[in-house]
C-alpha positions in Angstrom: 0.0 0.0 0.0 1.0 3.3 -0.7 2.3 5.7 2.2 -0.1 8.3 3.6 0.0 11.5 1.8 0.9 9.6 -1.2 0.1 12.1 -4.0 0.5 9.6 -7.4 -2.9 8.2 -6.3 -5.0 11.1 -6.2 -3.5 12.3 -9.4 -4.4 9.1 -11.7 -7.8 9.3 -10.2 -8.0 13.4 -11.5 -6.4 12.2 -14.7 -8.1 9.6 -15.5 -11.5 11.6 -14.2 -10.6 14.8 -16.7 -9.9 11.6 -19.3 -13.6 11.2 -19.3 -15.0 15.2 -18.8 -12.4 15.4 -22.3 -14.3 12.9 -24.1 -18.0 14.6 -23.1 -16.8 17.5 -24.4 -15.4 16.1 -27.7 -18.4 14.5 -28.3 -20.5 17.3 -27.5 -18.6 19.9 -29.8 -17.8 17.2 -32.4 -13.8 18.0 -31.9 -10.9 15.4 -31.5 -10.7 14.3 -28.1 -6.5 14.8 -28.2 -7.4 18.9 -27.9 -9.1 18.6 -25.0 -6.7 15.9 -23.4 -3.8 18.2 -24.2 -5.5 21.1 -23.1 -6.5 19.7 -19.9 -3.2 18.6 -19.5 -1.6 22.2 -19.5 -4.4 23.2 -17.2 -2.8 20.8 -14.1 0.9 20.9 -15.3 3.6 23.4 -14.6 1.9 26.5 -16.3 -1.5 25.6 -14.8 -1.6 24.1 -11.2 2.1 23.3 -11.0 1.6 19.2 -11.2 5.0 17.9 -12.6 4.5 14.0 -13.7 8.4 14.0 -14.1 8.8 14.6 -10.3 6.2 12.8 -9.1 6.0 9.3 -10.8 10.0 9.7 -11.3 11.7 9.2 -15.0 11.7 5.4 -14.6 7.9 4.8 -13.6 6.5 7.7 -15.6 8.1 6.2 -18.5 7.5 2.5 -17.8 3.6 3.5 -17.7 3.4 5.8 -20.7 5.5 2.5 -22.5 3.3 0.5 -21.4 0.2 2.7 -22.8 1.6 3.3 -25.9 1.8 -0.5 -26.4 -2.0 -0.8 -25.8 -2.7 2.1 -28.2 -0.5 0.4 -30.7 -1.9 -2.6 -30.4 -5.8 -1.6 -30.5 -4.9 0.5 -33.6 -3.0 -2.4 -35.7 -5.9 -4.3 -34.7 -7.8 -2.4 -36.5 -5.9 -2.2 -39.4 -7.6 -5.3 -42.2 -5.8 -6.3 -45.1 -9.3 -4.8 -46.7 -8.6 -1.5 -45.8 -5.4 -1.4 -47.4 -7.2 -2.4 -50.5 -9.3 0.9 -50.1 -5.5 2.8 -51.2 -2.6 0.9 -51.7 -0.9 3.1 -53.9 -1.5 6.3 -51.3 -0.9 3.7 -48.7 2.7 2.9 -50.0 3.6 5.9 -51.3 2.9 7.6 -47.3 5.0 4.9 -45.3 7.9 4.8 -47.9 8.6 8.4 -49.9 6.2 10.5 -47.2 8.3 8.8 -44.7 11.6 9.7 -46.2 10.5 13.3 -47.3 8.5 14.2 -43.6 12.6 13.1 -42.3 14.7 14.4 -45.2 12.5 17.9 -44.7 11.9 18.1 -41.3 15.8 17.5 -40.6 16.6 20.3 -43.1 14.1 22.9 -42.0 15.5 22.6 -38.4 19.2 22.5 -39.6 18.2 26.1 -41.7 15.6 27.8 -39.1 17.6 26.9 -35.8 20.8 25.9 -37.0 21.2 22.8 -34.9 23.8 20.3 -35.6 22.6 17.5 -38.6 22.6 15.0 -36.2 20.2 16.9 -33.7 17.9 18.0 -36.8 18.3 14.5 -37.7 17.1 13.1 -34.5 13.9 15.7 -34.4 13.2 14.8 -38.2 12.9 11.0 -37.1 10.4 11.7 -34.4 8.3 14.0 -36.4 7.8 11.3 -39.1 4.8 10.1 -36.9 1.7 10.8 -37.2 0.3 8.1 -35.1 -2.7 6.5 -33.9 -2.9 8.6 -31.0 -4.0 11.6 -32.8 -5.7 9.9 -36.0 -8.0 7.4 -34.4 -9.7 10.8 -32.7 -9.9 12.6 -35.5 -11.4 9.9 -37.6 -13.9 8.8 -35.3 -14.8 12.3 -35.2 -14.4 13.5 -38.7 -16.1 11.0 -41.4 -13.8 10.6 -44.3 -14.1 8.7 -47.1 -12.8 4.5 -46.6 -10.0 5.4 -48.9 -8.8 8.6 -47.6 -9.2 7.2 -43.7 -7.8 3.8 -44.6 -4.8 5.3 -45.9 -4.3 7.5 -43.0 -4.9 5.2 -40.3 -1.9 2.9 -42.0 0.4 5.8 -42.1 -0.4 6.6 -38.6 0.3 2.8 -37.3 3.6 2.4 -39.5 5.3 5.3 -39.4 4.7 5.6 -35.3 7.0 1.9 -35.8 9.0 3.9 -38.1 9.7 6.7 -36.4 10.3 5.3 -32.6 12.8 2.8 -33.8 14.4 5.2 -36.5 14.6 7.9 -34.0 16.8 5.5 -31.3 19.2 4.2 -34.0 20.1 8.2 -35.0 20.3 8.8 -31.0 22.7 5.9 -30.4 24.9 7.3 -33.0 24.9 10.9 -31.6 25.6 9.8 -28.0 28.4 6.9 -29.1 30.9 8.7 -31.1 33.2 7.3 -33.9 30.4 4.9 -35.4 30.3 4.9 -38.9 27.0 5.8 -40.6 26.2 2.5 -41.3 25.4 2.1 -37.8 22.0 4.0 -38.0 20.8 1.7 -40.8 22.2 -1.6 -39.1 20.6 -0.3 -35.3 17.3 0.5 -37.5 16.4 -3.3 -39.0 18.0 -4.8 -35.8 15.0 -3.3 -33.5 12.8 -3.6 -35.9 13.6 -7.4 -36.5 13.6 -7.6 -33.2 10.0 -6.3 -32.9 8.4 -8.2 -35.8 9.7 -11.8 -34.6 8.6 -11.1 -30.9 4.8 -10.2 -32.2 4.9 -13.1 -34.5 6.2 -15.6 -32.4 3.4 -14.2 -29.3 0.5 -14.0 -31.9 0.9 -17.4 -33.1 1.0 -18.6 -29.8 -2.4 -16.7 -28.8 -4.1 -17.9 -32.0 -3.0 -21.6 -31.2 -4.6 -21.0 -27.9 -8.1 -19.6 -28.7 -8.6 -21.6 -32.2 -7.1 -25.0 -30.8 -7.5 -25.1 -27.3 -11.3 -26.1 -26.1 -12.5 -23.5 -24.1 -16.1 -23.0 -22.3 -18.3 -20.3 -24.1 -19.3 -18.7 -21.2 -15.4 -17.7 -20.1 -14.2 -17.9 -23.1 -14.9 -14.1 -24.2 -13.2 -12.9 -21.2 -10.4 -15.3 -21.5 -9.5 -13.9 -25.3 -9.9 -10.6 -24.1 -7.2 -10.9 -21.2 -5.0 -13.2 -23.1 -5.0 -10.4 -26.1 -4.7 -7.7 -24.0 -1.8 -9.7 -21.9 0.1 -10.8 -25.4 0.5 -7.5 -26.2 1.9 -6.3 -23.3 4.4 -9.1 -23.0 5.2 -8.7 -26.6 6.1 -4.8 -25.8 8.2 -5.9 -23.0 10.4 -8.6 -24.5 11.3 -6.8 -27.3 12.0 -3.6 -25.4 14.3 -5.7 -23.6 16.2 -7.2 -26.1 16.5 -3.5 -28.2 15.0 -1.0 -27.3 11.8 0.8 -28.6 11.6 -2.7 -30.5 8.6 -3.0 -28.2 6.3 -0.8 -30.6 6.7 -2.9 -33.7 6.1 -6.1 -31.7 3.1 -4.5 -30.1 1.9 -3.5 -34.0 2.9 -7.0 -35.5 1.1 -9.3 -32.9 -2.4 -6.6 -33.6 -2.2 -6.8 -36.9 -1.7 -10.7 -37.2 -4.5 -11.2 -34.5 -6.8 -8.7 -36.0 -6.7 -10.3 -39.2 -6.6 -14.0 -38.0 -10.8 -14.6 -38.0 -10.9 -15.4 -34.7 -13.8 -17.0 -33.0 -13.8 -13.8 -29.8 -12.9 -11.2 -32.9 -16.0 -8.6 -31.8 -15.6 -9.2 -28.1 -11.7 -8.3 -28.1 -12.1 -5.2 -29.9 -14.7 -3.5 -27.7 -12.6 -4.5 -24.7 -9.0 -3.3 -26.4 -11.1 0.3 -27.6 -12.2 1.1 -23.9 -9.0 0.0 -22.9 -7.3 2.1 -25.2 -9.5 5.5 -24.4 -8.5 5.0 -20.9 -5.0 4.6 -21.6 -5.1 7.7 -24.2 -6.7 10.0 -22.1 -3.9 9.2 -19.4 -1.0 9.7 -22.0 -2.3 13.1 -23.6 -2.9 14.7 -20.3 0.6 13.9 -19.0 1.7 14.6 -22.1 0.1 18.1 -21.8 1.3 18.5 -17.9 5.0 17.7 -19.4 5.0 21.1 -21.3 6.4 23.8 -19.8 6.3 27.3 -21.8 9.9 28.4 -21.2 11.4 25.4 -23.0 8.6 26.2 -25.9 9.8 29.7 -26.3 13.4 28.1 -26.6 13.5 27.6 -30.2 12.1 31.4 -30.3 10.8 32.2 -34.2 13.0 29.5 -35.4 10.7 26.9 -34.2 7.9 28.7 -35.5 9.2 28.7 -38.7 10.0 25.1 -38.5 6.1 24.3 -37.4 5.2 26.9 -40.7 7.7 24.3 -43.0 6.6 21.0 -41.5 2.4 21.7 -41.8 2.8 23.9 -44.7 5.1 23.0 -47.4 6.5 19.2 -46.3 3.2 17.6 -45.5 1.4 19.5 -48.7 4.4 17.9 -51.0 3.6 14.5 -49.4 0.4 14.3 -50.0 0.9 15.6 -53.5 3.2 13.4 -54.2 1.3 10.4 -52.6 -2.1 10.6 -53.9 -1.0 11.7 -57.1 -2.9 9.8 -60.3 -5.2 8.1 -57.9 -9.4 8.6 -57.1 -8.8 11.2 -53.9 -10.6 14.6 -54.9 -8.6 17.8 -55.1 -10.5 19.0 -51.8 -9.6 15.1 -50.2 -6.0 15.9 -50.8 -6.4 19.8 -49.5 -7.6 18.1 -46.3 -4.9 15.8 -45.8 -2.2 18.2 -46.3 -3.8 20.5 -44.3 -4.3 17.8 -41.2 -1.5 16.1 -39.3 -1.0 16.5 -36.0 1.5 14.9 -34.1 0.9 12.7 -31.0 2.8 10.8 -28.1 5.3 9.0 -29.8 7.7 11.9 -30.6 6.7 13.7 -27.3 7.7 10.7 -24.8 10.4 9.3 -26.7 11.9 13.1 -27.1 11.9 13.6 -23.4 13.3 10.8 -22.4 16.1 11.3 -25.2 16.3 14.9 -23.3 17.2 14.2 -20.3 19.7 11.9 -21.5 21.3 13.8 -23.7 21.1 16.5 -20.6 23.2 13.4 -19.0 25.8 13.5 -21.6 26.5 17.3 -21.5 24.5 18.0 -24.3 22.3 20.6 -22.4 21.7 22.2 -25.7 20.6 19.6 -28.0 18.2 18.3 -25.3 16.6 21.9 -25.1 16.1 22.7 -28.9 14.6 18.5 -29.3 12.1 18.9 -25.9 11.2 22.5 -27.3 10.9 22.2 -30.9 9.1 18.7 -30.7 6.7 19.2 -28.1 6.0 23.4 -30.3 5.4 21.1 -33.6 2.5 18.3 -31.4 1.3 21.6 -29.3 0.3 23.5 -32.5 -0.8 20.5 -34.8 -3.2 19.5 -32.2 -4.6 23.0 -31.1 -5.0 24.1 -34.8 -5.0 21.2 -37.1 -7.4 18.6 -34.7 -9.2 21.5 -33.7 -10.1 22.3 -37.1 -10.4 19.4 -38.5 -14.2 19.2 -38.6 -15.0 22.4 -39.9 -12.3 22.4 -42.4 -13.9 18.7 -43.7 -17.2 20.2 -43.9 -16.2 23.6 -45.6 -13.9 21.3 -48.1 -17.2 19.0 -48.1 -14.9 16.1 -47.7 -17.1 14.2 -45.4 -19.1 12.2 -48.1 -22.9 10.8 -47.1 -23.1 7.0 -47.0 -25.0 4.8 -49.2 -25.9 1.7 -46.7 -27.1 -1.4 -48.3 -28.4 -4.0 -46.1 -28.0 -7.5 -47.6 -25.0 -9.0 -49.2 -26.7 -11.7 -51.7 -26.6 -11.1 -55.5 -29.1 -8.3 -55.2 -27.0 -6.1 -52.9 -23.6 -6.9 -54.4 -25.1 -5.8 -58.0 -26.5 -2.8 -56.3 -23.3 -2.2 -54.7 -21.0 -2.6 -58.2 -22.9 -0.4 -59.7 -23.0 2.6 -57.3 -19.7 2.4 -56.4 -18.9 2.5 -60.1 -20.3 6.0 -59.8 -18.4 6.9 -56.6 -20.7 6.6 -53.8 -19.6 5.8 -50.1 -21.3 1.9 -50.4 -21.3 0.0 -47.2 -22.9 -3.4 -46.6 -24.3 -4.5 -43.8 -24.8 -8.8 -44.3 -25.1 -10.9 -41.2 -23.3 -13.8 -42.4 -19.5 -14.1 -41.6 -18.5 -15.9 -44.6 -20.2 -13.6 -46.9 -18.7 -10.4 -45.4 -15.6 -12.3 -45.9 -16.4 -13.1 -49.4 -17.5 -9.5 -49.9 -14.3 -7.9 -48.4 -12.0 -10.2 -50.3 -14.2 -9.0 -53.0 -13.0 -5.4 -52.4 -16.0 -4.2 -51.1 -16.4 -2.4 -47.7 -19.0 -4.8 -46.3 -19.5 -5.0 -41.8 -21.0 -8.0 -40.2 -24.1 -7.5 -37.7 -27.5 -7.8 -37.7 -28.8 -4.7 -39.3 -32.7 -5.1 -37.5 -30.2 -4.2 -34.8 -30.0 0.1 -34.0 -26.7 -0.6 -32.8 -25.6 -2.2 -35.6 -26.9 0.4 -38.2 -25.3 3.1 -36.1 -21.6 1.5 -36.4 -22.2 1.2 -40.5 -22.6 4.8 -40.2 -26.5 5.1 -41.0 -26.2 8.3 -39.0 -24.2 10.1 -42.0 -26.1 7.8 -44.4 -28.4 9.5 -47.5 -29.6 6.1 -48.3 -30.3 3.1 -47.1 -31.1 0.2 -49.4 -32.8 -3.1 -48.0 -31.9 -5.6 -50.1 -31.7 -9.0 -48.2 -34.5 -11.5 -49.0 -36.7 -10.9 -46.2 -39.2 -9.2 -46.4 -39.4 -8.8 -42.7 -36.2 -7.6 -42.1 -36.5 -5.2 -44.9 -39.3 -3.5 -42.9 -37.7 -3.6 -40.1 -34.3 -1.6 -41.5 -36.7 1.0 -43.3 -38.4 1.8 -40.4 -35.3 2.1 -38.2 -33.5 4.1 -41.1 -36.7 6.2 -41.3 -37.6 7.0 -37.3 -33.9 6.5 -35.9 -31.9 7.9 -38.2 -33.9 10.6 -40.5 -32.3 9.0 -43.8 -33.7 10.7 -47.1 -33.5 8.4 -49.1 -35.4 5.0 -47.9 -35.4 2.1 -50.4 -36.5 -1.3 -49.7 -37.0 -5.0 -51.8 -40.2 -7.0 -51.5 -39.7 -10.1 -52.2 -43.9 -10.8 -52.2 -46.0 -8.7 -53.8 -48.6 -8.3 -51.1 -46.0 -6.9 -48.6 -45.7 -3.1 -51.1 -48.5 -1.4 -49.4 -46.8 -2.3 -45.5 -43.5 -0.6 -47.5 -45.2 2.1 -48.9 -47.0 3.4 -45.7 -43.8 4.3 -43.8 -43.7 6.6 -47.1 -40.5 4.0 -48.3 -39.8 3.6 -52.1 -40.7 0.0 -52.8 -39.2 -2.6 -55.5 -41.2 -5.3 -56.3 -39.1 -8.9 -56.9 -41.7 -9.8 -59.0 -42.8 -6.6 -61.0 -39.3 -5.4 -61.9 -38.7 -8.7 -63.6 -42.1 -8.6 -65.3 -40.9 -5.1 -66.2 -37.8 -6.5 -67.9 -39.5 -8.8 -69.5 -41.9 -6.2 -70.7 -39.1 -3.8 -72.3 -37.1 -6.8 -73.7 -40.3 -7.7 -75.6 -41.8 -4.4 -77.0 -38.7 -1.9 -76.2 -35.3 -4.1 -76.8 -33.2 -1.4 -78.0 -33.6 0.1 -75.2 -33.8 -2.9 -72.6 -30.6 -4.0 -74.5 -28.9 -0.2 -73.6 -30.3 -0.8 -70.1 -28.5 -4.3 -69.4 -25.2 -2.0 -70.5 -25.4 0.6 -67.7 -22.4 0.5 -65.6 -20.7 -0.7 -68.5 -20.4 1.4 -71.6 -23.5 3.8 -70.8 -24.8 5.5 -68.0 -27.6 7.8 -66.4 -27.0 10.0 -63.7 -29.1 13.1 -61.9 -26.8 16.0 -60.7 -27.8 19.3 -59.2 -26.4 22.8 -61.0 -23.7 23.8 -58.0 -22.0 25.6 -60.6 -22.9 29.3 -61.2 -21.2 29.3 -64.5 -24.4 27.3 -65.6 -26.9 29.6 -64.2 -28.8 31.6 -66.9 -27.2 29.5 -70.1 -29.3 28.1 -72.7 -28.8 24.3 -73.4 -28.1 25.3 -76.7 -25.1 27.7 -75.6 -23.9 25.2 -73.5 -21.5 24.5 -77.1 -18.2 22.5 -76.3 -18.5 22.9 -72.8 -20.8 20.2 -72.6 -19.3 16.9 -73.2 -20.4 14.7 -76.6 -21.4 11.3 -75.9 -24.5 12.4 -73.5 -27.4 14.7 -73.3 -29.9 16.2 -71.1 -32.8 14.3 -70.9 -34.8 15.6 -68.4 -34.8 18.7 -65.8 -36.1 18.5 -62.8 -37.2 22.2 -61.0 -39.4 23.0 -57.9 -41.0 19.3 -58.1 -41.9 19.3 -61.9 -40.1 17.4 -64.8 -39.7 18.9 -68.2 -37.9 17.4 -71.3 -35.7 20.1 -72.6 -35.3 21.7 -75.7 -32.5 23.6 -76.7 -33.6 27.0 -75.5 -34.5 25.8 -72.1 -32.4 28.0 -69.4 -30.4 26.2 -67.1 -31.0 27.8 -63.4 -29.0 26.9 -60.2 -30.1 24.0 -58.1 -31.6 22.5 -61.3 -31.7 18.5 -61.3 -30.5 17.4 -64.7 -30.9 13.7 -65.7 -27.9 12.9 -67.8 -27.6 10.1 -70.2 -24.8 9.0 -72.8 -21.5 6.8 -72.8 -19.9 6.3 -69.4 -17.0 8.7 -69.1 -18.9 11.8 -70.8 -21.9 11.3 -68.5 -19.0 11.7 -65.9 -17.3 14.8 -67.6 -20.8 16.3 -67.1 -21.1 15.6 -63.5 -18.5 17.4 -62.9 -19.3 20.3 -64.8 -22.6 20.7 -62.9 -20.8 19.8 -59.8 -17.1 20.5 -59.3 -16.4 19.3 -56.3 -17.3 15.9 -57.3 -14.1 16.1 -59.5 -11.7 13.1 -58.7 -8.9 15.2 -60.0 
């Protein structure tokens, strides 16, 4: 027990309690959770209330624990991370944890060497932990800010890898500043030691946990507890026997034996995440509120305009180039990229391994260096977090980067069809199917398809039905068709409400919740119908999503508003026309001196790409380029 007086107790019990006030308050203004952590942490720390962790806990503890955290955080994020959602980017995906990696050091390094002149192998140091991003500050931001799957895919990856990345890059430049006389090669040879290290620890641990939960019988009622402990515990060991044998090795091992777990099928999957996510809050909101009592202002104001110069070059011109460079020639929209360039604040990864290099560095008699790496590092996460993850929201929605879902319900041949097609056109498609095996089908597939039962709210709410303009019940009951379009309808306040009846006699129970019904039967008697007395054009129909499409678009675009459809001239794309314009509730087919007015709904129809080329005219922030 702890001696009377004992102040560490009461002070975990206040963290973890502000912890909790941060995330009501996140939630409640819709902001990261990280700005209020750090905030709250500079509110008990030495510029607030005086609380200094560093005196408190001591180096060794403080450090032990905030290890120890970061190895949970690790491994709930890597968890997280599914072969599928690499699939969502892999070119942005490889192009952020290779060149972005290399350019975020190469840059950072030489901005610091030009705006403070520090030595190279102190900018070098400081351009190694500012390669991370990390989970710590993206997870927030995501679960707060709906992105696209491919643009939060890609970022969660880069988050996870180049945290590994940077940790273990930024220990192999430190042993060669503090051991003098080592050749260069030493940086490169320390690197893919610890990070060898850290892969073959997590392997060799998650193997052993998979053996246990797939092979070893174990009683259903203990045996969701049991995989959640032994997870939880396999990670922790994993972090701890690599750290010892090199250290910061720990972080890969704690990624590696996520990411192989998380992607192993296994039976306590669902039950393992929601334990390692409350886990992980907990753990977070500890971190990021030491984190923030760890700053003080004088060591801040060290770097003086230097630093700010350096915070100017790192969010400004390095991360813009990245993201140029990275999502160049792929699907992410001009204002997509904007927003990635324009969010990436750092987290706790450069902030604890930075002040534990400080102090010993400080050990060394290199009072100096340690100053300009605690002050410029902790300036660079201080400001990302305040302004970028502060703004992240209302940037998204002023960029109008945070696209409505379409949620299909049903992953048989009626929802994957429906799914091909509309993705083919760039919607946000999610499917909700309560079979395992066809999820997994589905994802292998490369569609983004979540197991659950979707009669369940709960279920709905985690596909995202809460951002959702449609929701499409496909499955082939007709029971639970009614019962997703009345939860979509009362629950959620979807527009757009679209259900299958697979007998005839259930349309009228459809149509009364005022839901848009398809008839199994009628459509294919419809088919029927138009292959019979209309083939050319059932024949054209059948070629949708192929060669030809047809697509309705509003006029956002005020260079439209007042122009004949006959002026429209070589603006207008050949290979489609306008067949029909919808204003104020009434349809007219056009003729060519019909005036196009704002806000207009035009039906489009043609050849594929031109129908495209005239969405985006009507529309340009739908461009993909």
């Amino acid at each position: 027990m702890s001696a009377a007086g004992d102040p560490m107790g009461p002070l975990i019990v206040a963290i973890i309690a502000l912890g909790v006030i941060a995330q009501l308050l996140a939630d409640r203004f819709e902001v990261p959770s990280v700005l209020f952590l750090l905030l709250m942490g500079l509110g008990i720390g030495p510029e607030g209330l005086g609380i200094r962790p560093l005196e408190l806990f001591g180096v060794n503890t403080l450090s032990t624990i905030v290890g120890l955290s970061v190895g949970i955080i690790m491994f709930e994020a890597a968890f997280h991370l599914k072969i599928q959602k690499f699939r969502e980017a892999p070119k942005t995906t490889i192009r952020l944890i290779t060149v972005g990696g290399v350019i975020a050091l190469l840059g950072t390094a030489a901005a610091v060497r030009i705006f403070l002149e520090a030595e190279w192998t102190t900018a070098f140091l400081i351009g190694a932990l500012l390669v991370a991003t990390g989970p710590t500050v993206i997870t927030p931001l995501l679960q707060t800010v709906k992105l696209h799957d491919r643009v939060a895919a890609a970022l969660e990856t880069e988050g996870v890898i180049n945290d590994v990345t940077a940790a273990i890059l930024a220990v192999a430049v430190f042993h060669f500043i503090v051991s003098e006389g080592e050749p260069t090669s030493a940086i490169i040879r320390t690197f893919f030691e610890r990070l060898g290290a850290g892969l073959l620890v997590g392997l060799v641990l998650a193997a052993i946990v998979w053996y246990v939960l797939e092979h070893i019988e174990i009683a259903s009622d203990g045996g969701s507890q049991l995989a959640r402990m032994l997870a939880i515990a396999s990670a922790l060991v994993a972090f701890t026997v690599a750290n010892t044998i090199a250290e910061e090795a720990g972080i890969a091992a704690a990624v590696t034996i996520g990411f192989v777990l998380g992607n192993a099928n296994l039976s306590f999957e669902e039950d393992i995440e929601a334990f390692n996510g409350d886990l992980s809050l907990l753990v977070l909101s500890f971190v990021f509120i030491t984190l923030g009592a760890l700053i003080e202002f004088e060591e801040l104001f060290a770097p003086g305009l230097g630093g700010l110069a350096v915070v100017f070059a790192v969010a400004v011109v390095i991360r813009p180039l990245i993201i140029g460079i990275s999502t160049y020639g792929t699907s992410i929209t001009r204002n997509e990229r904007l927003w990635m360039a324009s969010v990436a604040p750092r987290g706790i990864i450069p902030a604890s391994v930075a002040t534990l290099f400080a102090i010993e560095l400080e050990a060394q008699g290199l009072g100096t260096a340690a100053t300009l790496l605690v002050g410029t590092v902790f300036l660079v996460i201080l400001l990302t977090v305040v302004f970028e993850g502060g703004l992240a929201r209302h940037l998204a929605e002023y960029l109008n980067v945070i696209p409505m879902r379409v949620l299909i319900v049903g992953g048989g041949r009626v929802g994957r069809a429906l799914a091909e097609r509309l993705e083919d056109r760039g919607e946000n498609v999610i499917i909700v199917e309560e079979n395992p095996e066809v999820v997994d089908q589905l994802q292998a597939a490369g569609f983004s398809a979540q197991q659950g039962d979707a009669t369940d709210l709960d279920t709905l709410r985690e596909a995202g039905a809460e951002h959702a303009k449609i929701v499409a019940a496909a499955t082939g009951d007709d029971d639970a068709n009614l019962l997703v379009a009345q939860l979509a309808r009362t629950s959620f306040d979807v527009e757009d409400v679209i259900a299958r009846a697979n007998n005839r006699s259930n349309v009228n129970a459809f149509e009364e919740l005022g839901v848009q019904t398809i008839s199994s039967g009628l459509s294919v008697a419809w088919a029927m119908d138009n292959a019979i007395e209309r083939p050319a054009l059932s024949d054209w129909m059948n070629e949708l999503g192929r060669s030809g499409d047809v697509q309705e678009v509003e006029i956002k675009s005020q260079k439209l508003s007042g122009v004949r459809i006959a002026d429209l001239g070589s603006d207008f794309p050949g290979g489609c026309i306008i067949g029909l314009v919808s204003r104020e509730g009434e349809n007219v087919v056009p003729t060519g001196d019909f005036e196009l007015e704002y806000g207009d709904h035009l039906t489009i129809i043609g050849r594929k790409e031109s129908v495209r080329e005239a969405i985006e005219l009507c529309d340009p922030d739908l461009s993909a380029t």
